[in-house]
Residue frames as a rotation matrix with the C-alpha (Angstrom) as fourth column:
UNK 1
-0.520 0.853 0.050 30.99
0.024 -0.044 0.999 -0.73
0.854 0.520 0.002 8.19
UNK 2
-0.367 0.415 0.833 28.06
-0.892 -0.410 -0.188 0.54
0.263 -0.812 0.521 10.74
UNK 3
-0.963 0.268 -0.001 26.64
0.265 0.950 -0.168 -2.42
-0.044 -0.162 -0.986 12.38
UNK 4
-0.542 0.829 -0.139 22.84
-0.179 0.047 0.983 -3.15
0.821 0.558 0.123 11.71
UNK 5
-0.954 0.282 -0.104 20.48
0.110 0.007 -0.994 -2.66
-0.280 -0.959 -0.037 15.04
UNK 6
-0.556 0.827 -0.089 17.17
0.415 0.369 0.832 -4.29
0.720 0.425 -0.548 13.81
UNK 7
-0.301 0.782 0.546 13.89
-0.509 -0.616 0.601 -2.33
0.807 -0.097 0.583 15.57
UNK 8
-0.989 -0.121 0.090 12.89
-0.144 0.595 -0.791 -3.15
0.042 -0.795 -0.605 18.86
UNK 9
-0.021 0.985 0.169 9.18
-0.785 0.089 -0.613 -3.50
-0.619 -0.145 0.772 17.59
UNK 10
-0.220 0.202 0.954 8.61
-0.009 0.978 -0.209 -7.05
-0.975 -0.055 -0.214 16.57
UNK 11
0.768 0.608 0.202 6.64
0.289 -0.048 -0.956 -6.78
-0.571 0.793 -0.213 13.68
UNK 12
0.850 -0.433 -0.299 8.52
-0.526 -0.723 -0.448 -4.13
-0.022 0.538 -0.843 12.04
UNK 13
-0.458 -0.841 0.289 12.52
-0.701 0.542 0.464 -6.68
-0.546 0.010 -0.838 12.71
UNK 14
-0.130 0.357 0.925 10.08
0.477 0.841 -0.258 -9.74
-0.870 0.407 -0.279 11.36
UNK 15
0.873 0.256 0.415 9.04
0.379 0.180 -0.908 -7.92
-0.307 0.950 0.060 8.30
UNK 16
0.389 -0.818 -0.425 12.67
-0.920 -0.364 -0.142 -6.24
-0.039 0.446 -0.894 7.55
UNK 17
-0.409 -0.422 0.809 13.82
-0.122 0.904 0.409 -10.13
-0.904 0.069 -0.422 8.31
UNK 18
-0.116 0.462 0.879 11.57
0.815 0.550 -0.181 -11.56
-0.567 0.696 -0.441 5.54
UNK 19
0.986 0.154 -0.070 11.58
0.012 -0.477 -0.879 -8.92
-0.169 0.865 -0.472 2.99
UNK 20
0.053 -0.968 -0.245 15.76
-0.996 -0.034 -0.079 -8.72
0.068 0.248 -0.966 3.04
UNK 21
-0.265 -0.408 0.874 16.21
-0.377 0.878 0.295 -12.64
-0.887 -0.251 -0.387 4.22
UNK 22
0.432 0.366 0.824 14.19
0.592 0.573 -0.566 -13.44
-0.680 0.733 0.031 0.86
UNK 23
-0.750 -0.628 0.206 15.91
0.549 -0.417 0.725 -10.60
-0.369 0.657 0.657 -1.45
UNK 24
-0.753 0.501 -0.425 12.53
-0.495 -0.858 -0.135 -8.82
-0.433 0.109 0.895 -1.66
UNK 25
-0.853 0.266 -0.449 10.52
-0.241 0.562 0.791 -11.87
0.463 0.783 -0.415 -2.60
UNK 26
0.016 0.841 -0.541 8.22
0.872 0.252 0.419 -12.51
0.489 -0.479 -0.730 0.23
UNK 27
-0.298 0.123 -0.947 7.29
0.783 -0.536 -0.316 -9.84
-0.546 -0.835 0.063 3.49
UNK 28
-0.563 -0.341 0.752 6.09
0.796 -0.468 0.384 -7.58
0.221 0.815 0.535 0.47
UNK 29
-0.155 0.954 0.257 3.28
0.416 -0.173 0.893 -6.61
0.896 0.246 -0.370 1.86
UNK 30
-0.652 0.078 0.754 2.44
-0.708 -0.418 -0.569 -4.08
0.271 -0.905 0.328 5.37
UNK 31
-0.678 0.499 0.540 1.06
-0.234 0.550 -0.802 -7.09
-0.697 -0.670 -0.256 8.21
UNK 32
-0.408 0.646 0.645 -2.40
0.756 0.635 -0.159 -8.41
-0.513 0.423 -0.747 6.94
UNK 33
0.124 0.560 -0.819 -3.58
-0.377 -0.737 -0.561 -5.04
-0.918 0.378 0.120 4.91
UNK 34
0.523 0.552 0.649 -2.13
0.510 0.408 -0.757 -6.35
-0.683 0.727 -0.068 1.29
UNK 35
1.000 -0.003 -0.029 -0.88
-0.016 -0.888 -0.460 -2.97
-0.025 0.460 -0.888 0.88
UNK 36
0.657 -0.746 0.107 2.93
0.548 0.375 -0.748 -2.86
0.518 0.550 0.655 -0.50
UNK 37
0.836 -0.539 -0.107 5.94
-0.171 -0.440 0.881 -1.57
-0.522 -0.718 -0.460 1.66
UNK 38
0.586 -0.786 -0.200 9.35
-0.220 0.084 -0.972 -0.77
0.780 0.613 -0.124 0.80
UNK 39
0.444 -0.600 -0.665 12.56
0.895 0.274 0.351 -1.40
-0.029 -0.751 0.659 3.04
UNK 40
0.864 -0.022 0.502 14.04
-0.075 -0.994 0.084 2.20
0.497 -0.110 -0.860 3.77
UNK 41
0.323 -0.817 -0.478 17.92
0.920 0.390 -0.045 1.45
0.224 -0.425 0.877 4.96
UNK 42
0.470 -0.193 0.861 18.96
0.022 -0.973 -0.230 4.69
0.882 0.127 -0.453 6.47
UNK 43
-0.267 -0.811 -0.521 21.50
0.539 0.322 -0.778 5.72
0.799 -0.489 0.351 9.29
UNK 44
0.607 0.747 -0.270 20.47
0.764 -0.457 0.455 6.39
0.217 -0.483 -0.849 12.83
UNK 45
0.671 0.303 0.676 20.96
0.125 -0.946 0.300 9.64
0.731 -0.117 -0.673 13.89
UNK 46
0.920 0.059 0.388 22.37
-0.365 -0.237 0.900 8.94
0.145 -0.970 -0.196 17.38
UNK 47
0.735 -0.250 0.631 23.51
-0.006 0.927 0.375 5.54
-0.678 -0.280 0.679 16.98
UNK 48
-0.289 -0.736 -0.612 25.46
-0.874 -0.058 0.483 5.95
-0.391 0.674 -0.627 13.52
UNK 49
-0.601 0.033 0.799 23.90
-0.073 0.993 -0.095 2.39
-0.796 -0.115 -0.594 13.15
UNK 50
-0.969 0.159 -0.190 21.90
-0.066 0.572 0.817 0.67
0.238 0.805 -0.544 10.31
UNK 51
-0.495 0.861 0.120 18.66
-0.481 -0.156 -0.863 1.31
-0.724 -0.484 0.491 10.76
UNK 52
-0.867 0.490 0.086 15.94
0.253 0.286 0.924 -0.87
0.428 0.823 -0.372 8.22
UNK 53
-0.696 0.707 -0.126 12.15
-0.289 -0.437 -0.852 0.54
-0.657 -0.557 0.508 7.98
UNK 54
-0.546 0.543 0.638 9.68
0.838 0.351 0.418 -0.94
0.003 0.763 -0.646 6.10
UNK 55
-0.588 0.653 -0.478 7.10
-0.098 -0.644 -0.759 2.01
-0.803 -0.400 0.442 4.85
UNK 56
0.612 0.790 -0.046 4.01
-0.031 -0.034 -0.999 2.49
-0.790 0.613 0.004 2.40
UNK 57
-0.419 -0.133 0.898 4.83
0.874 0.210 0.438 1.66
-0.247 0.969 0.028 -1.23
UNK 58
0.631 0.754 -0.181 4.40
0.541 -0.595 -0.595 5.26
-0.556 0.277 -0.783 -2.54
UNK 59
-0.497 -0.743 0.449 6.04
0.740 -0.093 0.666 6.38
-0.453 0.663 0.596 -5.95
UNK 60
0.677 0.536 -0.504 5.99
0.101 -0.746 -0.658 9.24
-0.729 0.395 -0.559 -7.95
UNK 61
0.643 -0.442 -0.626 8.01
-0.643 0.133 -0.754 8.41
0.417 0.887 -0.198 -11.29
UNK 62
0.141 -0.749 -0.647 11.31
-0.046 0.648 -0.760 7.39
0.989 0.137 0.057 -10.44
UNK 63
-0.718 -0.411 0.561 11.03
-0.463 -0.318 -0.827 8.83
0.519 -0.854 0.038 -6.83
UNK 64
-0.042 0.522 -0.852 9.28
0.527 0.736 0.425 7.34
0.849 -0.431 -0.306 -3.88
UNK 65
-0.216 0.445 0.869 7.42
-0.515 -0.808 0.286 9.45
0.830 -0.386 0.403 -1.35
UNK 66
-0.605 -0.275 -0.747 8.24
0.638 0.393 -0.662 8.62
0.476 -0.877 -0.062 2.54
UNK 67
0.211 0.645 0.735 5.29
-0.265 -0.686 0.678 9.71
0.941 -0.338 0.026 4.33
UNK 68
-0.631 -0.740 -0.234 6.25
0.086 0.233 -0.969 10.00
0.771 -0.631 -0.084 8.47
UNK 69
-0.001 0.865 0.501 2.64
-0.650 -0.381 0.657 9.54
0.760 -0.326 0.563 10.16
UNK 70
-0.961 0.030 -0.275 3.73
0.264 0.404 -0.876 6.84
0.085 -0.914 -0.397 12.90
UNK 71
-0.502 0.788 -0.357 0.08
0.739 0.605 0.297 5.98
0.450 -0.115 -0.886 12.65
UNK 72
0.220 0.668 0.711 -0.94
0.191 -0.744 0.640 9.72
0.957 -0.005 -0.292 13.92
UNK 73
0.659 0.216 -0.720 0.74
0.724 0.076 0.686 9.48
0.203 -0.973 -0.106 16.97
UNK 74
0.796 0.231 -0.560 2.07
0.411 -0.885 0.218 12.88
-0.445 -0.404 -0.799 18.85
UNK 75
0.413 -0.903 -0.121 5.46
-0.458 -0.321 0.829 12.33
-0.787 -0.287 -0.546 18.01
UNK 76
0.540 -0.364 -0.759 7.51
-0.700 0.306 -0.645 11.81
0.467 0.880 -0.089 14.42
UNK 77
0.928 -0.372 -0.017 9.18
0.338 0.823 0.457 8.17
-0.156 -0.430 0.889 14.14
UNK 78
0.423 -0.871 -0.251 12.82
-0.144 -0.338 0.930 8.32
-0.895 -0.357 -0.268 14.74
UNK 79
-0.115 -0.721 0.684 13.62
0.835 0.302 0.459 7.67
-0.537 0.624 0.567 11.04
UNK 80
0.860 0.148 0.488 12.38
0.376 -0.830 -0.412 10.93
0.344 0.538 -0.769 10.28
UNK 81
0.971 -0.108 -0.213 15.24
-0.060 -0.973 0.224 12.02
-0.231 -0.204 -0.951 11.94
UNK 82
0.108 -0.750 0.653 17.51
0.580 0.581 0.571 9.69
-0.808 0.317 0.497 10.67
UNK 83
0.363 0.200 0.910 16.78
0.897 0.188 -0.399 11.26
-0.251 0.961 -0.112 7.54
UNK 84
0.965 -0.078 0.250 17.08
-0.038 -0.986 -0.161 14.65
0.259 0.146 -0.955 8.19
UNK 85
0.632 -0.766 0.116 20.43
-0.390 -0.184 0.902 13.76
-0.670 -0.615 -0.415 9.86
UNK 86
-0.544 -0.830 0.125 21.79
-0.313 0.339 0.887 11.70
-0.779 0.443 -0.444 6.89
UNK 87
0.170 0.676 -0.717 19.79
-0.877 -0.228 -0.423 12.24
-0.449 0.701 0.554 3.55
UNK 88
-0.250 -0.206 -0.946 21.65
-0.905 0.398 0.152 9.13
0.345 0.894 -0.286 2.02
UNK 89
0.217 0.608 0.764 19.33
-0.630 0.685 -0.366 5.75
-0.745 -0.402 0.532 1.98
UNK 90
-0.820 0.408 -0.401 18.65
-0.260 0.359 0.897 2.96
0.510 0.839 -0.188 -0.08
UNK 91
-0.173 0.960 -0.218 15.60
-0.901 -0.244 -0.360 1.73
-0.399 0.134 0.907 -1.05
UNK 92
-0.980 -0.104 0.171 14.91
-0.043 0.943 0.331 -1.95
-0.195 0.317 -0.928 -1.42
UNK 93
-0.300 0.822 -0.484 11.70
-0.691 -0.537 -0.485 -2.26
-0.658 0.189 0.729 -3.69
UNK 94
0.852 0.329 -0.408 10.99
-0.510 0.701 -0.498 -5.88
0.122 0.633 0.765 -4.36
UNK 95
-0.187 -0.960 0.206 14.77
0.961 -0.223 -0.166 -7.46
0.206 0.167 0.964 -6.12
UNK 96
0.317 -0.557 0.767 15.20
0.551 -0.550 -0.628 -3.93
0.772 0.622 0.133 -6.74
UNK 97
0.490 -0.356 -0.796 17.60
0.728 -0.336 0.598 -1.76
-0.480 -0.872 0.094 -4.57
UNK 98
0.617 0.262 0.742 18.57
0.697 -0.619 -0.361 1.44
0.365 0.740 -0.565 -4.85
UNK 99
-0.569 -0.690 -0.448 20.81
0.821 -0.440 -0.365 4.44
0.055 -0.575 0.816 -3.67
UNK 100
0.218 0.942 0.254 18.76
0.770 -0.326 0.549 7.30
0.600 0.076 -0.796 -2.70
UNK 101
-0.914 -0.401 -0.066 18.66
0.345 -0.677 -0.650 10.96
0.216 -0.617 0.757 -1.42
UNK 102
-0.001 0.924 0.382 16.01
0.920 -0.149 0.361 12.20
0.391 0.352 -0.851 0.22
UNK 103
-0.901 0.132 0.414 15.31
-0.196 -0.973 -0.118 16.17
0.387 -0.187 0.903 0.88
UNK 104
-0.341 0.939 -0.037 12.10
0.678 0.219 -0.702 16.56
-0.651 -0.265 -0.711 3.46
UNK 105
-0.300 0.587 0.752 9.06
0.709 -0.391 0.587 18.59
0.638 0.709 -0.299 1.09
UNK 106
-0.657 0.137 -0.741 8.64
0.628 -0.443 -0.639 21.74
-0.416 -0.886 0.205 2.62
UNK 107
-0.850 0.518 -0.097 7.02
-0.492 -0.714 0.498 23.81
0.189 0.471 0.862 -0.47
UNK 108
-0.456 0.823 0.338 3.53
-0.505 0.074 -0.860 24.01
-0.733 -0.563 0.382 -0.07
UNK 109
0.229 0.568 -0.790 2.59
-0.948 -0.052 -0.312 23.47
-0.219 0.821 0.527 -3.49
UNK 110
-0.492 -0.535 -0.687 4.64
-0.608 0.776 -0.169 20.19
0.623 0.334 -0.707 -3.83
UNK 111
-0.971 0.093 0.218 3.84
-0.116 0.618 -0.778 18.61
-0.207 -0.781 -0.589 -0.43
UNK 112
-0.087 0.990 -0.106 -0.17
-0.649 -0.138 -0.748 18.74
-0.756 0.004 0.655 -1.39
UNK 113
0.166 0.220 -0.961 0.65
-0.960 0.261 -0.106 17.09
0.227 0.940 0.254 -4.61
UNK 114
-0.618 -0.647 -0.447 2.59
-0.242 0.697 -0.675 14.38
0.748 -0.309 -0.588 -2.50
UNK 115
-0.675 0.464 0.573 0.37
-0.531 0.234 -0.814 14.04
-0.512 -0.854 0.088 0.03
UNK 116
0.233 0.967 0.107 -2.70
-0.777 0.251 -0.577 13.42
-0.585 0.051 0.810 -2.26
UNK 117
0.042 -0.180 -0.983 -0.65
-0.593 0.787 -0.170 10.72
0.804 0.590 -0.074 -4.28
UNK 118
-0.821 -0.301 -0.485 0.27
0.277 0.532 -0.800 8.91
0.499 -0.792 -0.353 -0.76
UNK 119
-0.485 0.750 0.450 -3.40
-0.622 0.067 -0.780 9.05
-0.615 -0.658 0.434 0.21
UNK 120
0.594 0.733 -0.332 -4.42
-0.795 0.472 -0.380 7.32
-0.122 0.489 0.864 -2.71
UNK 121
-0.230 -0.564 -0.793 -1.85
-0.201 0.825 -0.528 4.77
0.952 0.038 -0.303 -1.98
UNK 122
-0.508 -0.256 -0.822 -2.61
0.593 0.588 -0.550 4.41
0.624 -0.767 -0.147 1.33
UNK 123
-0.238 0.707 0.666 -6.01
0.406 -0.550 0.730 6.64
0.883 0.443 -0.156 2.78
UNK 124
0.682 0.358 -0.637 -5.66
0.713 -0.132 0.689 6.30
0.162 -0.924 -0.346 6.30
UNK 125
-0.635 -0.720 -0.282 -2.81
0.770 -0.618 -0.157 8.66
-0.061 -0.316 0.947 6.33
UNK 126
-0.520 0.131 0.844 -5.45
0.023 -0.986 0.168 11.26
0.854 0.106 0.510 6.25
UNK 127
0.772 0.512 -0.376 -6.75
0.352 0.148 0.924 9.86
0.529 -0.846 -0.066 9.75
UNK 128
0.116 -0.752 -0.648 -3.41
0.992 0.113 0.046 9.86
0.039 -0.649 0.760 11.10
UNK 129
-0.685 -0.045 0.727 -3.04
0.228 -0.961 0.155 13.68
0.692 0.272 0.668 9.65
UNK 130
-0.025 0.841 0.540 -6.57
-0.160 -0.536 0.829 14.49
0.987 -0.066 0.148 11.54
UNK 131
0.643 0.142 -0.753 -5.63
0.578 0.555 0.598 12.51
0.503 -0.819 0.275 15.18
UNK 132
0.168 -0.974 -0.151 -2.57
0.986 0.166 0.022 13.99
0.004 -0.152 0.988 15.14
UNK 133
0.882 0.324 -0.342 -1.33
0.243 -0.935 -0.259 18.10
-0.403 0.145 -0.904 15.80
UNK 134
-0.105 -0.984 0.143 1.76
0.268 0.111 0.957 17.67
-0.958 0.139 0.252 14.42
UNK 135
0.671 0.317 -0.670 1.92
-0.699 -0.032 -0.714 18.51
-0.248 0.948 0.201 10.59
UNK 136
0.583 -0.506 0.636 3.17
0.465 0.850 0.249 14.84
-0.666 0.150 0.731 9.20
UNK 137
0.044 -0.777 -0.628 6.30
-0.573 -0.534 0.622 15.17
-0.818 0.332 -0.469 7.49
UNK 138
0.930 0.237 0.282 6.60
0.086 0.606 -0.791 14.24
-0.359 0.759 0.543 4.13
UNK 139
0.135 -0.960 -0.243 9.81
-0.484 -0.278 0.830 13.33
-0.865 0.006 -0.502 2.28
UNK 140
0.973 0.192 -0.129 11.34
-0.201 0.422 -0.884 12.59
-0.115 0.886 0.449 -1.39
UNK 141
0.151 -0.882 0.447 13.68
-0.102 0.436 0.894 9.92
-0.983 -0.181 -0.024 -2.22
UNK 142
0.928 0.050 -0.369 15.19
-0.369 -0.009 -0.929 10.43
-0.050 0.999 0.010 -5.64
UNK 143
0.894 -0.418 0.163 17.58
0.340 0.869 0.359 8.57
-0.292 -0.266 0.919 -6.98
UNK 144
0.378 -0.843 -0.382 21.60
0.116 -0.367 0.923 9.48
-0.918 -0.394 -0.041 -7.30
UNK 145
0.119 -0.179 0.977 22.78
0.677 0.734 0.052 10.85
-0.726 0.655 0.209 -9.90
C-alpha cells in the first residue's frame, strides 16, 4: 500500500487530520466560512503517494463536482493533476466514503451547467475564474459501477 504524504500547507494536513481522525464528524466545514468540504483521496502523480484534499461540497445527484480554482491563482493545484494522472479517488463525505472516477468536463455545454451549480455552492469561484487567465478546470466524480 502507497504511503500517505499529508500537504505541506498547514491548514489543509489540520483539516484532512480532523475530518478523517473523527470519521467525518467534525473538520466539516472549509476554515471559518461554514461552507462544507469533502476529503478527495487521490494518488499523486509523481509521488505514487496518498494524497488527501479537502474541496467545496459540490454535488450534482449522485456525482460531486471538483472545481480546481486554487483560489484564482496562475497555476492549477497539483491534484488536478493527480487526477488526470489516476482518475480513481474516493470521496469521504461526512461517515460516508466512496469509490469514485473522475473524467475532467471538457464539453462546453456540460461544464457551464457545472460551473453554475458550483457557483451557487460556493460564488467566489467566479472571482477566482475572473483573477485568473487560466480556464479553471472542472471535474466529475461519479461513482463505480
Amino acid at each position: 500500500m502507497a504511503e500517505y504524504i499529508p500537504s505541506t500547507r498547514d491548514w489543509v494536513a489540520e483539516q484532512v487530520e480532523l475530518y478523517e481522525g473523527s470519521q467525518g464528524t467534525e473538520g466539516l466545514t472549509l476554515r471559518d466560512t461554514g461552507l462544507p468540504v469533502i476529503i478527495v483521496t487521490n494518488t499523486g502523480a509523481k509521488t505514487g503517494a496518498i494524497r488527501k484534499t479537502p474541496l467545496m461540497r459540490v454535488v450534482d445527484g449522485d456525482n460531486y463536482v471538483l472545481v480546481g480554482s486554487q483560489g484564482g491563482a496562475p497555476k492549477h493545484p497539483v491534484w488536478v493533476y493527480n487526477l488526470t494522472a489516476e482518475p480513481n479517488v474516493e470521496i469521504r463525505d461526512g461517515t460516508i466514503v466512496q469509490s469514485m472516477r473522475v473524467r475532467e468536463v471538457i464539453d462546453t455545454e456540460e461544464r457551464n451547467r457545472l460551473w453554475a451549480i458550483a457557483v451557487e455552492a460556493f460564488p467566489p469561484y467566479t472571482e477566482y475564474q475572473n483573477k485568473t487567465s487560466r480556464v479553471i478546470k472542472v471535474f466529475l466524480a461519479e461513482p463505480k459501477g
